[in-house]
C-alpha positions in Angstrom: 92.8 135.7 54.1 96.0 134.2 54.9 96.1 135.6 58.5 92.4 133.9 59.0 94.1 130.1 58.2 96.4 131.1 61.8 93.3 131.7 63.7 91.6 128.9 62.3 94.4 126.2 63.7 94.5 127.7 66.7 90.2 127.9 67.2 90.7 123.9 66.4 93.4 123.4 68.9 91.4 125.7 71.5 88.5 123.0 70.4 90.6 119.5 71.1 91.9 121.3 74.0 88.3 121.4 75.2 87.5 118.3 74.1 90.3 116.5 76.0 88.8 118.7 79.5 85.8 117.3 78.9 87.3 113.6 78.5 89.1 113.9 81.7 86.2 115.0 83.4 83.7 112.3 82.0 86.8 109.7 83.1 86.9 110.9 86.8 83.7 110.5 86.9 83.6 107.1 86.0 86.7 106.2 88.4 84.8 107.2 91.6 82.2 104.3 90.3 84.6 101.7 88.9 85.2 99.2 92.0 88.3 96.5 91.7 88.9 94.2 94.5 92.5 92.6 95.7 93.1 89.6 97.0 95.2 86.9 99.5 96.0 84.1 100.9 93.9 82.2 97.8 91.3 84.7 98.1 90.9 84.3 102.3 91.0 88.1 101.9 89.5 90.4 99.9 89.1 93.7 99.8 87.3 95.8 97.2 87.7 99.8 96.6 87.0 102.3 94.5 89.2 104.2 91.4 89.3 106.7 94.2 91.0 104.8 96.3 88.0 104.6 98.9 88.0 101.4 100.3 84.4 100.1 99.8 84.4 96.2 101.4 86.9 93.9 103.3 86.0 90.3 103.7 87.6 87.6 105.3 87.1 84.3 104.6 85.6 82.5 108.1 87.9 79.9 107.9 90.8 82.4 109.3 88.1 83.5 112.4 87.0 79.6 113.4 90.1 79.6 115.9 92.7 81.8 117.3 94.3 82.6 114.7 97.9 84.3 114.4 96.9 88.4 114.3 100.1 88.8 112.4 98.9 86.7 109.7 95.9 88.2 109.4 96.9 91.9 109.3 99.5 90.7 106.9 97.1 89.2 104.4 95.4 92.2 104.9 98.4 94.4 103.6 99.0 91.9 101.2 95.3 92.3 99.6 95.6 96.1 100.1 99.3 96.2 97.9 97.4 94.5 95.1 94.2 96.3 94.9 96.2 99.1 94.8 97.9 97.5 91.8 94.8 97.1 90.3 93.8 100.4 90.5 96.8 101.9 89.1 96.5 100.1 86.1 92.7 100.7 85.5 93.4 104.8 85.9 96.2 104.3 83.7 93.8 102.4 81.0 90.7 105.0 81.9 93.6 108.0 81.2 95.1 106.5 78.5 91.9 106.6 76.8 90.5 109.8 77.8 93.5 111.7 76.2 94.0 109.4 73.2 97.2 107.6 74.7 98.9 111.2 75.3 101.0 111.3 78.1 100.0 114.2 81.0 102.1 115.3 83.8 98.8 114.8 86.6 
């Protein structure tokens, strides 16, 4: 019986290693619905994207468009909403990972 217990650890770890797939798959697929949304200048900018880093919305505020307004500034409000969406998004995968694999650390 003794060479049964060595099959029996590794049908559980072939199980938790199946389990884990199956929690990474199920967390993908709720990162290409989970939307977060950047912002700057005070929220003049917005932009809003997915988990999957597919940019869903960009809105700015009318008060930038009512007159000629520098392009420079713009585009770089723009960046500047990007870089922290971006920021945001990193940190929900990482929370969305982290609980998918139980707070174990993968190399992907």
């Amino acid at each position: 019986m003794k060479g049964y217990g060595g099959m029996g650890q590794m049908g559980q770890m072939m199980k938790q290693a199946q389990m884990l797939q199956n929690n990474l798959k199920k967390a993908q697929q709720v990162l290409e619905t989970v939307e977060v949304t950047g912002e700057a200048g005070s929220g003049a900018v917005k932009i809003t994207m997915t988990c999957k880093n597919v940019c869903k919305k960009v809105e700015i505020d009318a008060s930038l468009l009512g007159s000629e307004e520098d392009k420079e500034m713009i585009e770089d409000l723009i960046t500047a909403a990007l870089n922290d969406v971006q920021k945001k998004v990193d940190a929900e995968v990482e929370k969305t990972m982290s609980a998918a694999t139980g707070g174990m650390k993968l190399p992907f």
